[in-house]
C-alpha positions as CSV (number, residue, x, y, z in Angstrom):
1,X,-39.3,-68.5,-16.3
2,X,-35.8,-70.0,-15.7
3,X,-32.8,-68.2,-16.8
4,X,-30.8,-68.3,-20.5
5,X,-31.9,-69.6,-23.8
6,X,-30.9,-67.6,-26.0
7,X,-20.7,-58.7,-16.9
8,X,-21.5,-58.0,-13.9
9,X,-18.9,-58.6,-11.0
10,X,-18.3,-55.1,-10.1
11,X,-19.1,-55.7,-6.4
12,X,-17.0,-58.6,-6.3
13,X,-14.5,-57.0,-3.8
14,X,-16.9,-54.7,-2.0
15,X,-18.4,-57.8,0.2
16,X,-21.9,-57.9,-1.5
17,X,-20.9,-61.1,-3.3
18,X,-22.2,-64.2,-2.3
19,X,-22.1,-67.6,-4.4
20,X,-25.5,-69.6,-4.7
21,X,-23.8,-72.7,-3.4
22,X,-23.6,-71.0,-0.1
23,X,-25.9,-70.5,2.5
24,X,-29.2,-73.2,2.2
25,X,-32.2,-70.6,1.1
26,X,-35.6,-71.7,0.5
27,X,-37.8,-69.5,-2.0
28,X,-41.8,-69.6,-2.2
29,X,-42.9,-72.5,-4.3
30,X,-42.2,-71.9,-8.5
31,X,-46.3,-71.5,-10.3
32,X,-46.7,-73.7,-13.4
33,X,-47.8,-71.4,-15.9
34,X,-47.9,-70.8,-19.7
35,X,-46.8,-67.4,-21.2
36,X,-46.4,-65.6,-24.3
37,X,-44.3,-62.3,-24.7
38,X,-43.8,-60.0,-27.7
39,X,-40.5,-58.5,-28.2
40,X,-39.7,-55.1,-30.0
41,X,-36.9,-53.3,-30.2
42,X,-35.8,-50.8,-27.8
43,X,-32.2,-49.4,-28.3
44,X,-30.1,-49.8,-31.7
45,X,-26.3,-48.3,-31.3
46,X,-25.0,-45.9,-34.1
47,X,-23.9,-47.5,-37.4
48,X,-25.2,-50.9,-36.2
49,X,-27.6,-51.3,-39.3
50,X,-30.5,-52.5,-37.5
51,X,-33.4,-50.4,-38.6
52,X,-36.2,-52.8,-36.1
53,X,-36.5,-56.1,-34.3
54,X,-39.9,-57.9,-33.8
55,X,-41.0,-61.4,-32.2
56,X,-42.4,-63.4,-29.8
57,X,-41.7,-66.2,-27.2
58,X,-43.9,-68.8,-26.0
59,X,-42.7,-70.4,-22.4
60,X,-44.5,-72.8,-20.3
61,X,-43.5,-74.3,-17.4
62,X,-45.2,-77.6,-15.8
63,X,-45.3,-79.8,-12.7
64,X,-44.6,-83.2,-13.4
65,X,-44.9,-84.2,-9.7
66,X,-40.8,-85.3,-9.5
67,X,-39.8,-82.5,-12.1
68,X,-40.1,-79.8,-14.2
69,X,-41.2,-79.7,-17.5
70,X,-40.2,-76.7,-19.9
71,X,-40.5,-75.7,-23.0
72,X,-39.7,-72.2,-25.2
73,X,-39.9,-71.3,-28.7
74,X,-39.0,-67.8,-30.1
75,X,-39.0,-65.9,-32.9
76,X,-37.8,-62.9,-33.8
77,X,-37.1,-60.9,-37.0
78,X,-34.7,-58.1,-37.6
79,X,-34.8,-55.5,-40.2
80,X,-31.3,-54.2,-41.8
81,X,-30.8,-50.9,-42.8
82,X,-28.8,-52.3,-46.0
83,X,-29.2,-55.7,-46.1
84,X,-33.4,-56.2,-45.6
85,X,-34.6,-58.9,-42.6
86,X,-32.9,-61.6,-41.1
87,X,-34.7,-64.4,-38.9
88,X,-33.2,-66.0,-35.6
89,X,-34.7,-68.1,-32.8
90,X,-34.9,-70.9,-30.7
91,X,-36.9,-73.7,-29.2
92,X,-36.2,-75.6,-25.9
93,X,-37.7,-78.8,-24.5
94,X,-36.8,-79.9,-21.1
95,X,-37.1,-81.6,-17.8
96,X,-35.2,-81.0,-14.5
97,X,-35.4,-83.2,-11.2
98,X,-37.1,-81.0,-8.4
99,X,-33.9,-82.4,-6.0
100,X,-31.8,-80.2,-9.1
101,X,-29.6,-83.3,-9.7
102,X,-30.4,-84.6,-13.2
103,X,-31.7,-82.6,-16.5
104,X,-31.9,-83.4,-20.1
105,X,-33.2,-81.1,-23.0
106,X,-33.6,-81.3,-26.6
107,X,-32.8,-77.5,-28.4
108,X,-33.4,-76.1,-31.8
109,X,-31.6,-73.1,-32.9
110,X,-32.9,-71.0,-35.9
111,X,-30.4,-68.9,-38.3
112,X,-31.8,-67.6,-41.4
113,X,-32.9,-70.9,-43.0
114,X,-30.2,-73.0,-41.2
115,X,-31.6,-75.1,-38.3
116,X,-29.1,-76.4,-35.9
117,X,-30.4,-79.5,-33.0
118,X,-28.7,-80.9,-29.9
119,X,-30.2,-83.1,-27.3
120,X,-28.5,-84.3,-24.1
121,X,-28.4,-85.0,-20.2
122,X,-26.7,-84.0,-17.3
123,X,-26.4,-85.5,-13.6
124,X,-24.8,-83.9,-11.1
125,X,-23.9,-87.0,-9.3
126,X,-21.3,-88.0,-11.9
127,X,-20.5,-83.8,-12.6
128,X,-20.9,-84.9,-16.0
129,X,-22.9,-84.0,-19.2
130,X,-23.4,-86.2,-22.3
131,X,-24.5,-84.5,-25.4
132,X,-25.5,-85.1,-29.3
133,X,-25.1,-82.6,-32.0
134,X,-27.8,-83.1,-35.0
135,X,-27.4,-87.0,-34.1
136,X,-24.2,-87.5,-35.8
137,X,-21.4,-85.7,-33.3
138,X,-21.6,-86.4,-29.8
139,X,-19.8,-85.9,-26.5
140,X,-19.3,-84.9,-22.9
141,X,-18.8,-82.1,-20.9
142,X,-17.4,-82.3,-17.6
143,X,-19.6,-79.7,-14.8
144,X,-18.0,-77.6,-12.4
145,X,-18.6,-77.9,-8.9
146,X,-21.6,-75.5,-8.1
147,X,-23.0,-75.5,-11.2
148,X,-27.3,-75.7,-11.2
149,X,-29.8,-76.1,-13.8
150,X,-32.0,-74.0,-14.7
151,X,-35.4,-74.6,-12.4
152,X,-32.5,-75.0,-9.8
153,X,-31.1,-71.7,-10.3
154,X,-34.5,-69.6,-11.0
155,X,-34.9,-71.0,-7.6
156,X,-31.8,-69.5,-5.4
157,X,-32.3,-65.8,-7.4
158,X,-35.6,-65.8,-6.2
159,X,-34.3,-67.3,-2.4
160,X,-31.6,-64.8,-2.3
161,X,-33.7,-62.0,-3.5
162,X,-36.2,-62.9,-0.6
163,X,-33.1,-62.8,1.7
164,X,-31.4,-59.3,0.5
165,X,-28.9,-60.7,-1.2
166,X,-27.0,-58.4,-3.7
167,X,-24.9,-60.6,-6.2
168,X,-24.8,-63.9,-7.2
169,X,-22.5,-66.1,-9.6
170,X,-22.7,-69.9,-10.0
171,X,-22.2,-71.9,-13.0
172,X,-25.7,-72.4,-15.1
173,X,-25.9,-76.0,-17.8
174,X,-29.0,-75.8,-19.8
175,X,-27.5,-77.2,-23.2
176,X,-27.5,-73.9,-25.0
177,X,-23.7,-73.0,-24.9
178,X,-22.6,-75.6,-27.0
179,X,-19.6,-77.5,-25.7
180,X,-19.5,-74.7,-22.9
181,X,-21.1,-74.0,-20.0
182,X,-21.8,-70.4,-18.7
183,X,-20.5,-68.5,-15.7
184,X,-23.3,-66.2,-14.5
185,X,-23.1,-63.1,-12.7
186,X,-26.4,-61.8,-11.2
187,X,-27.3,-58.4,-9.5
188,X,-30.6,-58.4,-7.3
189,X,-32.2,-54.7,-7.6
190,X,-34.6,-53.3,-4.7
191,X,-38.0,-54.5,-4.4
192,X,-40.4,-53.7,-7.2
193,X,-43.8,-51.7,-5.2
194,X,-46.6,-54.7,-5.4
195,X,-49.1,-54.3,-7.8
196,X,-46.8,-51.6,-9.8
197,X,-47.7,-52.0,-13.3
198,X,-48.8,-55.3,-13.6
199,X,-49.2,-57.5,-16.4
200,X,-51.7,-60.1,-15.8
201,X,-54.0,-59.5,-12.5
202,X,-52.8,-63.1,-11.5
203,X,-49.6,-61.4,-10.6
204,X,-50.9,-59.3,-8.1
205,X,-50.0,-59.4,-4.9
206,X,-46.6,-60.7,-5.5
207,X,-43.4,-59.7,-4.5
208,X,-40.7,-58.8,-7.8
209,X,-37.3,-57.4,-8.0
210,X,-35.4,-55.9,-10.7
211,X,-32.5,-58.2,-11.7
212,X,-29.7,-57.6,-14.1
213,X,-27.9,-60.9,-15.5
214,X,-24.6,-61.4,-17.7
215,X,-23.3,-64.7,-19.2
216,X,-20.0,-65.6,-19.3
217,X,-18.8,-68.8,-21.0
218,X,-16.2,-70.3,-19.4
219,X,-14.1,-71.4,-21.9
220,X,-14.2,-67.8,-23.6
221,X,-11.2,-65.6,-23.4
222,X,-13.3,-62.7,-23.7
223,X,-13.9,-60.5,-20.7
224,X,-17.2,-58.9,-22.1
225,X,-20.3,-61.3,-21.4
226,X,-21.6,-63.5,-24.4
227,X,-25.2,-61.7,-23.4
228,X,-26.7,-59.5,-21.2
229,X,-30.5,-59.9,-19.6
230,X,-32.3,-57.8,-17.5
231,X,-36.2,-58.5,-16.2
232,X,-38.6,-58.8,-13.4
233,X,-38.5,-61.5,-11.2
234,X,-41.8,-62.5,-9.1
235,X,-41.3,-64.6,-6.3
236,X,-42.9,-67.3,-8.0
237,X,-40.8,-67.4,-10.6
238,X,-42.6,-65.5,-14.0
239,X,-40.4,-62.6,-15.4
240,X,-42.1,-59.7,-17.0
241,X,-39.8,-56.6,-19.1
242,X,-37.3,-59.3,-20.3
243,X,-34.4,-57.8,-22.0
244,X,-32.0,-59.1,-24.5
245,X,-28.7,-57.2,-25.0
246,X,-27.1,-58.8,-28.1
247,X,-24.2,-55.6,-27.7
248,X,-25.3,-53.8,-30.9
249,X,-28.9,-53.8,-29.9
250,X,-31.5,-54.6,-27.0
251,X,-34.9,-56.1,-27.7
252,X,-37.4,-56.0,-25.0
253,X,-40.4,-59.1,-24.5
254,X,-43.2,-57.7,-22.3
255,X,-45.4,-60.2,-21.0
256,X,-49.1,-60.2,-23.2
257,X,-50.6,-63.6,-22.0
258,X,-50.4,-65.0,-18.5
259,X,-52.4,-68.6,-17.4
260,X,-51.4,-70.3,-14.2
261,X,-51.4,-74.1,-14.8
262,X,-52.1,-76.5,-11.9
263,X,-49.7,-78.3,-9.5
264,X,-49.1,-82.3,-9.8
C-alpha cells in the first residue's frame, strides 16, 4: 500500500536523518495485489466522547505495464458518547508513472452526508500540479523540489529500510491535502522476525519493519502533525496493523483479505 489517504523529527540532529532524495536506493520489486482491512478502535483519550469506531478499507494496487494503478475506498463509523454515530471516508483513484515523474488522481471525501470531489495531475518536470475542486474551482499548486508520489515514495521507505536507514522526510503529493502538500517525517523500526504473525500465508517469507509516519502540511503553522500512522511494511510493499491517530483517538485496520494480482 502507498502512504496517506486519509511528528517525528526527533533524530533530526542526532545524524540518523537522511532525506529520500539522497543516496540512489533500489528496493525489491512492489506485488500488485488487492486487499481489504477492517478497522476497530483501539485507544479513545479521556473526555474525547468517542464511545467505538468500526470500518473497512478496500486497496488494490495494479501493474499497468508503464504505471501504477490505485485505488482505495474506506469507511468508517464512529459512535459518540452524546451525540450517536457519525460517518467519514474516502475513496482514491489513481495512476503514477513507474519513472515517478507524472500522477493524476481523482478523490472522494465522505463527511456525514456531505461528499466533497477533486481530480487533478501532477508532473514533476514542470514542479507543478493542476487541480479541480467538484468541477467548478480549479487551480495550481507549485511542488517542492524532492517531492515524490506516492508509488514513488512506498518505494524509497521500503529501499531505505532494506539499507538501515533510520529517518526519512521528503515531501509526498497525492491530491489529498487540498491546496497543500505534506511534509513527511518517517522512522524505520528494526526488522519484524519473518513469518511473525502473519496475515495471509502469501506474505511469508518476507522481510517487514515497523514504521512510524507523521504528516505535516506545509503551509500549516501548526507544529503538531495533521495525522499520525504507524504499520508494517513488507518489502514488497503491503502494510498489515495500519494505524490512524486522528489525536483524540487511534483506529487500527488489520489486514483480513490478501490476493496477489499478476504483473504486466
Amino acid at each position: 500500500m502507498t502512504f496517506r489517504q486519509t511528528a517525528l523529527a526527533a533524530l533530526l540532529g542526532l545524524g540518523f536523518f537522511a532525506p529520500l532524495q539522497a543516496a540512489p536506493l533500489q528496493a525489491a520489486p512492489l506485488q500488485p495485489h488487492t486487499a481489504t482491512y477492517e478497522f476497530t478502535l483501539i485507544r479513545s483519550a479521556a473526555g474525547s466522547g468517542v464511545a467505538n469506531a468500526a470500518g473497512r478499507m478496500t486497496y488494490r494496487l495494479e501493474d499497468a505495464c508503464r504505471g501504477w494503478n490505485a485505488g482505495q475506498k474506506a469507511t468508517i463509523t464512529m459512535e459518540l458518547a452524546q451525540a450517536g454515530s457519525y460517518t467519514f471516508g474516502w475513496s482514491l483513484e489513481s495512476w503514477e508513472s513507474k519513472d515517478g515523474q507524472d500522477y493524476r488522481f481523482f478523490i472522494k471525501h465522505l463527511t456525514g452526508n456531505e461528499v466533497e470531489e477533486s481530480s487533478g495531475t501532477a508532473s514533476l518536470a514542470t514542479q507543478s500540479a493542476s487541480v479541480s475542486e467538484g468541477g467548478a474551482e480549479s487551480y495550481d499548486l507549485a511542488l517542492p523540489k524532492g517531492t515524490l508520489f506516492p508509488v514513488a515514495y512506498t518505494e524509497k521507505a521500503i529501499a531505505a529500510a532494506e539499507g538501515g536507514q533510520v529517518m526519512l522526510a521528503a515531501p509526498l503529493y497525492d491530491g489529498g491535502a487540498e491546496d497543500d502538500i505534506y511534509e513527511v517525517s518517517m522512522i524505520m523500526g528494526k526488522e519484524i522476525p519473518v513469518d511473525s504473525d502473519l496475515a495471509s500465508e502469501a506474505l511469508s517469507g518476507l522481510k517487514s519493519w515497523q514504521v512510524r509516519a507523521a504528516f505535516f502540511k506545509q503551509q500549516s503553522d501548526q507544529s503538531a502533525p495533521d495525522q499520525e500512522q504507524a504499520f508494517r511494511l513488507f518489502e514488497n510493499g503491503v502494510i498489515d496493523r495500519l494505524q490512524l491517530d486522528m489525536g483524540d483517538f487511534v483506529i487500527e485496520g488489520r489486514l483480513k483479505e490478501f490476493e496477489p494480482l499478476p504483473g504486466c
